[in-house]
PDB file of N, H, CA, C and O in Angstrom:
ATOM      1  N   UNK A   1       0.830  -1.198   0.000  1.00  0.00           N
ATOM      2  CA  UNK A   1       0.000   0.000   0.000  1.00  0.00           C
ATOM      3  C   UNK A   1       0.870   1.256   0.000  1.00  0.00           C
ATOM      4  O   UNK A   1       0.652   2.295  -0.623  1.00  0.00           O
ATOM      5  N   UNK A   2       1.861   0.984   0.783  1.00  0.00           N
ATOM      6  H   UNK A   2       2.038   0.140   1.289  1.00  0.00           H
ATOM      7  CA  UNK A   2       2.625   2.680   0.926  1.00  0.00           C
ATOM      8  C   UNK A   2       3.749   2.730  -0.728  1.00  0.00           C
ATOM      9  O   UNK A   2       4.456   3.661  -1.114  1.00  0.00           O
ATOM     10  N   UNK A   3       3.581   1.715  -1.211  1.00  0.00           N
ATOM     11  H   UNK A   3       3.007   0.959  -0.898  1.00  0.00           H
ATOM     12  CA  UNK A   3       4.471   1.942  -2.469  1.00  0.00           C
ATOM     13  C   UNK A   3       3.379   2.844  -3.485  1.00  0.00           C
ATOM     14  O   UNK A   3       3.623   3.953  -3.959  1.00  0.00           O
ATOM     15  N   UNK A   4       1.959   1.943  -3.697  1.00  0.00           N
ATOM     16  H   UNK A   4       1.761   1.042  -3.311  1.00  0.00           H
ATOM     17  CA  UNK A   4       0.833   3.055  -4.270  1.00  0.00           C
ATOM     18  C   UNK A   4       0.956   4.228  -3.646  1.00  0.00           C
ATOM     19  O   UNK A   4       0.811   4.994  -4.598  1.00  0.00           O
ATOM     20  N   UNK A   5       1.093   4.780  -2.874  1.00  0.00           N
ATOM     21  H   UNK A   5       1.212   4.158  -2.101  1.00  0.00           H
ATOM     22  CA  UNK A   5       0.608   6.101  -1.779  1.00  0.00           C
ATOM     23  C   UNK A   5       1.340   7.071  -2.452  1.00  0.00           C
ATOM     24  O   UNK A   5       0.918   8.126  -2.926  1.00  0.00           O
ATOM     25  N   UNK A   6       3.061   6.399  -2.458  1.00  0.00           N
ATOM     26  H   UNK A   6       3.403   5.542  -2.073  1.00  0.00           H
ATOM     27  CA  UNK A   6       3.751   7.248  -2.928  1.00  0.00           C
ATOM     28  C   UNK A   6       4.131   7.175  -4.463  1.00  0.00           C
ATOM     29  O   UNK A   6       4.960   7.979  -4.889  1.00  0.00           O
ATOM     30  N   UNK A   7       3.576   6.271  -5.285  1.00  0.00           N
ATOM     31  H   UNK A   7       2.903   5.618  -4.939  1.00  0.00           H
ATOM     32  CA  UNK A   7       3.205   6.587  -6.703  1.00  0.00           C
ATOM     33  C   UNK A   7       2.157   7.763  -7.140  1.00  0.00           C
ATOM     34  O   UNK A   7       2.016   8.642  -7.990  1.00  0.00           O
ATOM     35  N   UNK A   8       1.630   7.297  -6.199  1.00  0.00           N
ATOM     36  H   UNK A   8       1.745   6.583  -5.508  1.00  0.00           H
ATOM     37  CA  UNK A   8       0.395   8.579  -6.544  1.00  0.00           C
ATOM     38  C   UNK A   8       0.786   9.945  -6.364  1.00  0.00           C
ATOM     39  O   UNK A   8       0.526  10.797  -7.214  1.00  0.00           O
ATOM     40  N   UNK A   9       1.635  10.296  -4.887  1.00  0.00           N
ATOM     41  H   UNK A   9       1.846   9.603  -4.197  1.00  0.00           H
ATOM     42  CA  UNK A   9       2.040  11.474  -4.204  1.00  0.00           C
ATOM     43  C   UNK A   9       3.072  11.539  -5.685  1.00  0.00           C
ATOM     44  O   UNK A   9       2.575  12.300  -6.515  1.00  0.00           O
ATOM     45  N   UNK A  10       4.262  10.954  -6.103  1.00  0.00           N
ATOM     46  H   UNK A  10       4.666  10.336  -5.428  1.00  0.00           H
ATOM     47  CA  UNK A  10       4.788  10.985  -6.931  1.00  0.00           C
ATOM     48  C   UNK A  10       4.319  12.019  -9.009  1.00  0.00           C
ATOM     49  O   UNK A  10       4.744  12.794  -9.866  1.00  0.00           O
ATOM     50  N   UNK A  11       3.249  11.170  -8.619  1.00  0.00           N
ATOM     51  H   UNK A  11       2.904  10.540  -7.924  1.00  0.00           H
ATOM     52  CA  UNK A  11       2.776  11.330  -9.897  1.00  0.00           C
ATOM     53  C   UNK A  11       1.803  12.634 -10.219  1.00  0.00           C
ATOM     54  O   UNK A  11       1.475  13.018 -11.341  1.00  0.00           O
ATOM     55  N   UNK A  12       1.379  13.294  -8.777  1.00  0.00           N
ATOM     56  H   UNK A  12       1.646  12.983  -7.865  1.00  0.00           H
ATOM     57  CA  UNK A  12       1.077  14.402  -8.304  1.00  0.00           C
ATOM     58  C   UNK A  12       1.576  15.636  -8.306  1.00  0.00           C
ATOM     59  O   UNK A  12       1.010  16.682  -8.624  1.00  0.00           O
ATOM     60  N   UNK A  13       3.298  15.361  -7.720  1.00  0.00           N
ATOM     61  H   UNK A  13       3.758  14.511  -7.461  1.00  0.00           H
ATOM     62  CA  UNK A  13       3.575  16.264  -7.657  1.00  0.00           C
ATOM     63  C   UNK A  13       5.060  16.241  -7.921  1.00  0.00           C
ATOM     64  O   UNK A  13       5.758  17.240  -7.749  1.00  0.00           O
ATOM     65  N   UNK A  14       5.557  15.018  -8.366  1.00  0.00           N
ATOM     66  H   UNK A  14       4.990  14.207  -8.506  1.00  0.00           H
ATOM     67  CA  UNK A  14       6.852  15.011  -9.462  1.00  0.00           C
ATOM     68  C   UNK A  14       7.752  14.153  -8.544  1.00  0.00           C
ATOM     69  O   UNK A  14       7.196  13.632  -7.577  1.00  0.00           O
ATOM     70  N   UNK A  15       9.021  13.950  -8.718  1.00  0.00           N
ATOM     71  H   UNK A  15       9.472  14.374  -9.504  1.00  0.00           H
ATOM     72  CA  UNK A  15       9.699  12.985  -8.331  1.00  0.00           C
ATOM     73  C   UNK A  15       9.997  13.805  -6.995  1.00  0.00           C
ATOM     74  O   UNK A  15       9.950  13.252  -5.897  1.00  0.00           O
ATOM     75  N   UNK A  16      10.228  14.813  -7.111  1.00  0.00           N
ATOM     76  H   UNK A  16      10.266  15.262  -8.003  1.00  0.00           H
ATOM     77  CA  UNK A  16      10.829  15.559  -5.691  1.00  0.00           C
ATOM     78  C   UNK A  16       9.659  15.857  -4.415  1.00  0.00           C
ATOM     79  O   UNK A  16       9.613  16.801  -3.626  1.00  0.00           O
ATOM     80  N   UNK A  17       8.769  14.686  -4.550  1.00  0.00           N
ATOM     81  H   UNK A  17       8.807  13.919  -5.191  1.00  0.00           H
ATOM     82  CA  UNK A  17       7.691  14.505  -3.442  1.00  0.00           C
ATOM     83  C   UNK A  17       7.754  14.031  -2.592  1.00  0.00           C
ATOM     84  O   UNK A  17       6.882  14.092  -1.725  1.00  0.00           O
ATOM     85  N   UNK A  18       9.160  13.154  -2.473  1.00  0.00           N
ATOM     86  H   UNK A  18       9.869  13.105  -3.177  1.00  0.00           H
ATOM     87  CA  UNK A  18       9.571  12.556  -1.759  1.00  0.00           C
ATOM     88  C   UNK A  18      10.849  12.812  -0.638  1.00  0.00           C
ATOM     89  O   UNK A  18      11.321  11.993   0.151  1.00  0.00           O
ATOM     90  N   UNK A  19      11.275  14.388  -0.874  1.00  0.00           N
ATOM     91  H   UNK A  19      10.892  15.053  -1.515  1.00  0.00           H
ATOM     92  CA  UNK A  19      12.610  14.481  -0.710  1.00  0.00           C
ATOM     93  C   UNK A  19      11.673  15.401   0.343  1.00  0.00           C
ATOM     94  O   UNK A  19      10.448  15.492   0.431  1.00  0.00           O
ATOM     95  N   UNK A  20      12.963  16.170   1.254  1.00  0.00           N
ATOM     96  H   UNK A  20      13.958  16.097   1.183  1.00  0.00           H
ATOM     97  CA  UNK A  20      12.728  16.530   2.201  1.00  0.00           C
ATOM     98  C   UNK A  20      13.581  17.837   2.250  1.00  0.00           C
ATOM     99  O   UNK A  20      14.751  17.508   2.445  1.00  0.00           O
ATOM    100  N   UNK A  21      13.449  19.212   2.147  1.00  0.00           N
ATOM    101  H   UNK A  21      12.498  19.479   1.988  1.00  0.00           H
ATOM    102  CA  UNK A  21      13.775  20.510   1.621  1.00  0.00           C
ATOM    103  C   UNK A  21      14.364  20.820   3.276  1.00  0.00           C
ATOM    104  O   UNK A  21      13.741  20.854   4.338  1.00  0.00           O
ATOM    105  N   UNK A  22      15.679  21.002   3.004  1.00  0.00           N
ATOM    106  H   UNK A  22      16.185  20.974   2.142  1.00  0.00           H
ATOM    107  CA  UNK A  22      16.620  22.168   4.367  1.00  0.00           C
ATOM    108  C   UNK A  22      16.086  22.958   4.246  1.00  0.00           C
ATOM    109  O   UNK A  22      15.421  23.217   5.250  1.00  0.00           O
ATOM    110  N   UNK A  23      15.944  23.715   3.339  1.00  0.00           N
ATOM    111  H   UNK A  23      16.484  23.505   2.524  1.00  0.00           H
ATOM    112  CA  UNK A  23      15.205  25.081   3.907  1.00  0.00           C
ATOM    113  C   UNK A  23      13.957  25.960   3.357  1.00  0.00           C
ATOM    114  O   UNK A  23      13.857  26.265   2.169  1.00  0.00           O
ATOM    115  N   UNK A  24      13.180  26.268   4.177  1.00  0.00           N
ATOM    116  H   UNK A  24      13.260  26.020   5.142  1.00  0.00           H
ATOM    117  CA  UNK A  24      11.867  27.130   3.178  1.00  0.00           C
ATOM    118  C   UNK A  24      12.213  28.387   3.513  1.00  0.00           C
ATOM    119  O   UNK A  24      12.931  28.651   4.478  1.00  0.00           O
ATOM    120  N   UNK A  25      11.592  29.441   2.532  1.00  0.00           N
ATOM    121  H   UNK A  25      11.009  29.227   1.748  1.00  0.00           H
ATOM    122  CA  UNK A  25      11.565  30.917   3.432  1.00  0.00           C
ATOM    123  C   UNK A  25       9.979  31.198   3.028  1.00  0.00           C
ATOM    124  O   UNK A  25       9.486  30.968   1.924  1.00  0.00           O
ATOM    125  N   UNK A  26       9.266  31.778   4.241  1.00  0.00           N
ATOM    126  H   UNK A  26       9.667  31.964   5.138  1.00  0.00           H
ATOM    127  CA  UNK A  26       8.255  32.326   3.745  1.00  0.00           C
ATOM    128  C   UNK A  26       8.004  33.994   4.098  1.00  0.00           C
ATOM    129  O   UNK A  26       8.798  34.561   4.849  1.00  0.00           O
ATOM    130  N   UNK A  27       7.258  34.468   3.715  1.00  0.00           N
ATOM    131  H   UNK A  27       6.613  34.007   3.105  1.00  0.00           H
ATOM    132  CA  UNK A  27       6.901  35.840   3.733  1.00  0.00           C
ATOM    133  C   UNK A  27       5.774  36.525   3.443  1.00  0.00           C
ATOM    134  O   UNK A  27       5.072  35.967   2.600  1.00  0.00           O
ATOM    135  N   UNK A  28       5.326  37.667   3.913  1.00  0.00           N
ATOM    136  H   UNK A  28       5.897  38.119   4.598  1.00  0.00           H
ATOM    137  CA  UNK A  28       3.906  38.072   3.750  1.00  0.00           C
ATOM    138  C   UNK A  28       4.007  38.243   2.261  1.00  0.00           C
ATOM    139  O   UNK A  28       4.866  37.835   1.479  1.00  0.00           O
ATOM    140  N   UNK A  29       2.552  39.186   1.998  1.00  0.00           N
ATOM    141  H   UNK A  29       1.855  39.517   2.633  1.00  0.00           H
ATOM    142  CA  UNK A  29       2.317  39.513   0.571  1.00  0.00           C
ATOM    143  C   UNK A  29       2.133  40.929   1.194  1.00  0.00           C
ATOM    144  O   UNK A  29       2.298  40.945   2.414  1.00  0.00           O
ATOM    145  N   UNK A  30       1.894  41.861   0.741  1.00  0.00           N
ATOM    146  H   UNK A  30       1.760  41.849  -0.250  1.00  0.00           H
ATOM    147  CA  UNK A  30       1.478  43.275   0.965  1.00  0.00           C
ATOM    148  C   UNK A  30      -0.102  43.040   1.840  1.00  0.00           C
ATOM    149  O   UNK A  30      -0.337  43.380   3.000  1.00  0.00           O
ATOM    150  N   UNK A  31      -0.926  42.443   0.989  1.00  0.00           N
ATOM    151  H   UNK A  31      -0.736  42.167   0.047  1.00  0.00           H
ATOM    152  CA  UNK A  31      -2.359  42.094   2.193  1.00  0.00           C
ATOM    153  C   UNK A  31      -1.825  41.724   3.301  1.00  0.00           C
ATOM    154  O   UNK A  31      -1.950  42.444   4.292  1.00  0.00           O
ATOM    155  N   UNK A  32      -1.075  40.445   3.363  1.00  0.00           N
ATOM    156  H   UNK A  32      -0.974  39.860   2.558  1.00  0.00           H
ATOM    157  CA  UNK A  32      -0.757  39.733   4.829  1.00  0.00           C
ATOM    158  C   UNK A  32      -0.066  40.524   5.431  1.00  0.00           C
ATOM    159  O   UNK A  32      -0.426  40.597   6.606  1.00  0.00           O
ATOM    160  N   UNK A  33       1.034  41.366   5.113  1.00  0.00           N
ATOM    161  H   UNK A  33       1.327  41.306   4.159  1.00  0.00           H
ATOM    162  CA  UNK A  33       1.497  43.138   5.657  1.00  0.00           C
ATOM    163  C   UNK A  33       0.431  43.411   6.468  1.00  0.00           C
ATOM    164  O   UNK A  33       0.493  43.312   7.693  1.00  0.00           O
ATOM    165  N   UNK A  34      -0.767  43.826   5.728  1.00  0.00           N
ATOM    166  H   UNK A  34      -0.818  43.907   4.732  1.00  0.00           H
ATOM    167  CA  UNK A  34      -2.181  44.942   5.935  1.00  0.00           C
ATOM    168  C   UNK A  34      -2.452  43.952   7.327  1.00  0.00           C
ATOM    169  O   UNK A  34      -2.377  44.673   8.321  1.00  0.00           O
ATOM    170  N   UNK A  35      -2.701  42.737   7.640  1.00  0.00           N
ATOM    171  H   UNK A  35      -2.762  42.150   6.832  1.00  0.00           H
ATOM    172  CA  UNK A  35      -2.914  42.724   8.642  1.00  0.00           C
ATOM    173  C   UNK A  35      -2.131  42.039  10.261  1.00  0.00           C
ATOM    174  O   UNK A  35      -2.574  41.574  11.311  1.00  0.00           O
ATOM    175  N   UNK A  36      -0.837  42.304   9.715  1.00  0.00           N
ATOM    176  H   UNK A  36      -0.477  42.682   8.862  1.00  0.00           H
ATOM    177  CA  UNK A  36       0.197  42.142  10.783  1.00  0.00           C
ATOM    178  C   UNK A  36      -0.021  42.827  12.302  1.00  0.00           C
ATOM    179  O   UNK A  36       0.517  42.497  13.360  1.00  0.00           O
ATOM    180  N   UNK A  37      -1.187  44.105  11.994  1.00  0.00           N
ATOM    181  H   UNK A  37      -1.623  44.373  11.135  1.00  0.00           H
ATOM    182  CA  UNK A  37      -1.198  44.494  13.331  1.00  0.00           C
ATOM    183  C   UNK A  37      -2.596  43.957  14.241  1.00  0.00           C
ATOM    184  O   UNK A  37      -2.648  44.228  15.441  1.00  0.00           O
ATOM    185  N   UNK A  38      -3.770  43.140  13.539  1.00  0.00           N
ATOM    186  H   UNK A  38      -3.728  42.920  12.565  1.00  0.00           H
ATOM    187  CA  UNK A  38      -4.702  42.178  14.168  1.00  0.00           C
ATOM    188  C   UNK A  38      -3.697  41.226  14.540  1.00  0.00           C
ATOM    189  O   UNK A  38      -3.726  40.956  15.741  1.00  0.00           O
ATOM    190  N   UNK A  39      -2.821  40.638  13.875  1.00  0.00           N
ATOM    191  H   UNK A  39      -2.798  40.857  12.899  1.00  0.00           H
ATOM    192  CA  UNK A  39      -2.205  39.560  14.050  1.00  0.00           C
ATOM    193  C   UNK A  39      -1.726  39.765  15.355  1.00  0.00           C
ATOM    194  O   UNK A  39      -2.145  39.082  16.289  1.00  0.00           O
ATOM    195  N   UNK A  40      -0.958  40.569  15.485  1.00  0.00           N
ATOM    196  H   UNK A  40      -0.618  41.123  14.725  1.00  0.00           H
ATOM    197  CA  UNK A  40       0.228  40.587  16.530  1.00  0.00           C
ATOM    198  C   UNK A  40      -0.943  41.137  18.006  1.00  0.00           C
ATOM    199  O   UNK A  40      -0.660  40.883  19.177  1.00  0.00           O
ATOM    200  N   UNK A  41      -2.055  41.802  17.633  1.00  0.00           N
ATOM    201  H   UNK A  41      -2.285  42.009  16.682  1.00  0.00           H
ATOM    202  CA  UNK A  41      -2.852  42.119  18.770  1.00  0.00           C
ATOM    203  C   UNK A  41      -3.518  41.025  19.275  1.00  0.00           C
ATOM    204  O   UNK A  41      -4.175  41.216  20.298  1.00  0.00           O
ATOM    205  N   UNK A  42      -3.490  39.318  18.529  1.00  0.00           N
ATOM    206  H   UNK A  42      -2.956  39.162  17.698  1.00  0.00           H
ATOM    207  CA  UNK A  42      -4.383  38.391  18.803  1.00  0.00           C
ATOM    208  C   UNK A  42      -3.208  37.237  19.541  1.00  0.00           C
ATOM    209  O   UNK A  42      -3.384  36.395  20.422  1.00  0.00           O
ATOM    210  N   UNK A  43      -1.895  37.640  18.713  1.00  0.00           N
ATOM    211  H   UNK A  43      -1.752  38.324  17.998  1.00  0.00           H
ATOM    212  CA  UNK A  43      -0.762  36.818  19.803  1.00  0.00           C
ATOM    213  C   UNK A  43      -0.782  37.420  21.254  1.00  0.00           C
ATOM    214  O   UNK A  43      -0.575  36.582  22.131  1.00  0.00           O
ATOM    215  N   UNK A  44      -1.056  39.105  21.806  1.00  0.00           N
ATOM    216  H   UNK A  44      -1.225  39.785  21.093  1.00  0.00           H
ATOM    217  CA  UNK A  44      -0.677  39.518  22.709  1.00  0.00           C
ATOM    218  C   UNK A  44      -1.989  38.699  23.528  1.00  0.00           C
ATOM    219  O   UNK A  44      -1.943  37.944  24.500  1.00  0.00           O
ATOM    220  N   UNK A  45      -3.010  39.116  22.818  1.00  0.00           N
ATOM    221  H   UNK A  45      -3.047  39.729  22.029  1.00  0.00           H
ATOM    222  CA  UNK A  45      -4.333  38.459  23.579  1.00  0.00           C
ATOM    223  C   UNK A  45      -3.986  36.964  24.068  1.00  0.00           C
ATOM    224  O   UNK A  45      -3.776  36.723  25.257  1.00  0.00           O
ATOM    225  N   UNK A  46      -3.942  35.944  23.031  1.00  0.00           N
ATOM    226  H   UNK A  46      -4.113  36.139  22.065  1.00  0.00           H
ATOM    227  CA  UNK A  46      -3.237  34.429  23.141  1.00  0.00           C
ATOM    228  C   UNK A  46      -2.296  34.440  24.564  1.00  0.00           C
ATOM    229  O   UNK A  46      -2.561  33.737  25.539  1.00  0.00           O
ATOM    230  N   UNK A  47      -1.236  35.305  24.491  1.00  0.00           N
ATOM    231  H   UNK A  47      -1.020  35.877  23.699  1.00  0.00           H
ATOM    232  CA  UNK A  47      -0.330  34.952  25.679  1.00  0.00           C
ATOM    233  C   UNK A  47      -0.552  35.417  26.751  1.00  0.00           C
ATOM    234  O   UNK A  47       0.189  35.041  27.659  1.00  0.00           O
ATOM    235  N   UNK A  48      -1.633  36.398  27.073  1.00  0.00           N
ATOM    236  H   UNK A  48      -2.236  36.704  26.336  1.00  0.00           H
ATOM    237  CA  UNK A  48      -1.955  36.958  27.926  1.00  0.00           C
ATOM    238  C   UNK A  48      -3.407  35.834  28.685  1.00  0.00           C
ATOM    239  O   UNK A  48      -3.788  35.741  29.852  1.00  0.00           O
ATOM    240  N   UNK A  49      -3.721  35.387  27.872  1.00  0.00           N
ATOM    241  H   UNK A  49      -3.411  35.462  26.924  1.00  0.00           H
ATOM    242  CA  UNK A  49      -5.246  34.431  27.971  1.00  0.00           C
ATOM    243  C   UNK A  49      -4.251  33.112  28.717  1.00  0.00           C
ATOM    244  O   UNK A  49      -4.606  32.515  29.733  1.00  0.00           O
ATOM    245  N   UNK A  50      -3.152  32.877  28.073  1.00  0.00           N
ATOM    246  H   UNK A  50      -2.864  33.362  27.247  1.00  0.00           H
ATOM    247  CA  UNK A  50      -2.225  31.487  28.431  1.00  0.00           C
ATOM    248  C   UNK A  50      -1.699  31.594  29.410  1.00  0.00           C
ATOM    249  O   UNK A  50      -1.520  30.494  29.933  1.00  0.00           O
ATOM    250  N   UNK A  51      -1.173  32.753  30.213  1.00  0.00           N
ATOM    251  H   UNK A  51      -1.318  33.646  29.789  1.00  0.00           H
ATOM    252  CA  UNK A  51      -0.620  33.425  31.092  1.00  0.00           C
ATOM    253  C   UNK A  51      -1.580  33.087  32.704  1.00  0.00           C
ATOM    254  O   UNK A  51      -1.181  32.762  33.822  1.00  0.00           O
ATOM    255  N   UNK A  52      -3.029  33.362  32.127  1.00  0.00           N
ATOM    256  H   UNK A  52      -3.353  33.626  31.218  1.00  0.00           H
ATOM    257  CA  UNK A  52      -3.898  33.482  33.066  1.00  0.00           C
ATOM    258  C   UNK A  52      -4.620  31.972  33.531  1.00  0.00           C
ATOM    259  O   UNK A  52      -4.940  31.601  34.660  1.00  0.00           O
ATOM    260  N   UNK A  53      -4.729  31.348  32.373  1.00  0.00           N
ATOM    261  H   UNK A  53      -4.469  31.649  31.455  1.00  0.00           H
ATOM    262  CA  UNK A  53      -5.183  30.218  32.359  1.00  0.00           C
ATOM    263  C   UNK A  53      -4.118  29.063  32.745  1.00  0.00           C
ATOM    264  O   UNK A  53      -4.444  27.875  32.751  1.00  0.00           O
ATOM    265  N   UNK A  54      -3.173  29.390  32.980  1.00  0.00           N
ATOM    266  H   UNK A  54      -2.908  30.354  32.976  1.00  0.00           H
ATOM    267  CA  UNK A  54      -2.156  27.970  32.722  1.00  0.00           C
ATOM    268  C   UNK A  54      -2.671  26.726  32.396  1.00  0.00           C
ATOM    269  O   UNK A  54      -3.204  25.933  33.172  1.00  0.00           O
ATOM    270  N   UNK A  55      -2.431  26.560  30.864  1.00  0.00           N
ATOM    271  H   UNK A  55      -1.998  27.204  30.233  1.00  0.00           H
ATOM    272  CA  UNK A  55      -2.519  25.441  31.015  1.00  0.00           C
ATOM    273  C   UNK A  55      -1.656  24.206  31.027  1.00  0.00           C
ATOM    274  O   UNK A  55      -2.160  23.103  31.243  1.00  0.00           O
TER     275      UNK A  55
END
């Protein structure tokens, strides 16, 4: 079964479906920019909620 799995994953998405990448970089887009500052106001909320709650 896992030889099909990875014929398929293979045949999907090319021989290099199988390999395993050192390194990614990712990065916003100009939108995901636009909302870096909900973002970062919902981590402060998150650690502040985690802070209180221990869990």
């Amino acid at each position: 079964m896992l030889g099909s799995v990875r014929d398929c994953r293979q045949s999907l998405f090319g021989p290099s479906a199988d390999r395993v990448h050192d390194h990614v970089e990712y990065s916003l887009t100009e939108v995901g920019e636009s909302l870096r500052s909900i973002i970062d106001a919902m981590k402060t909320w998150g650690n502040h909620y985690r802070n209180e709650h221990e869990f």
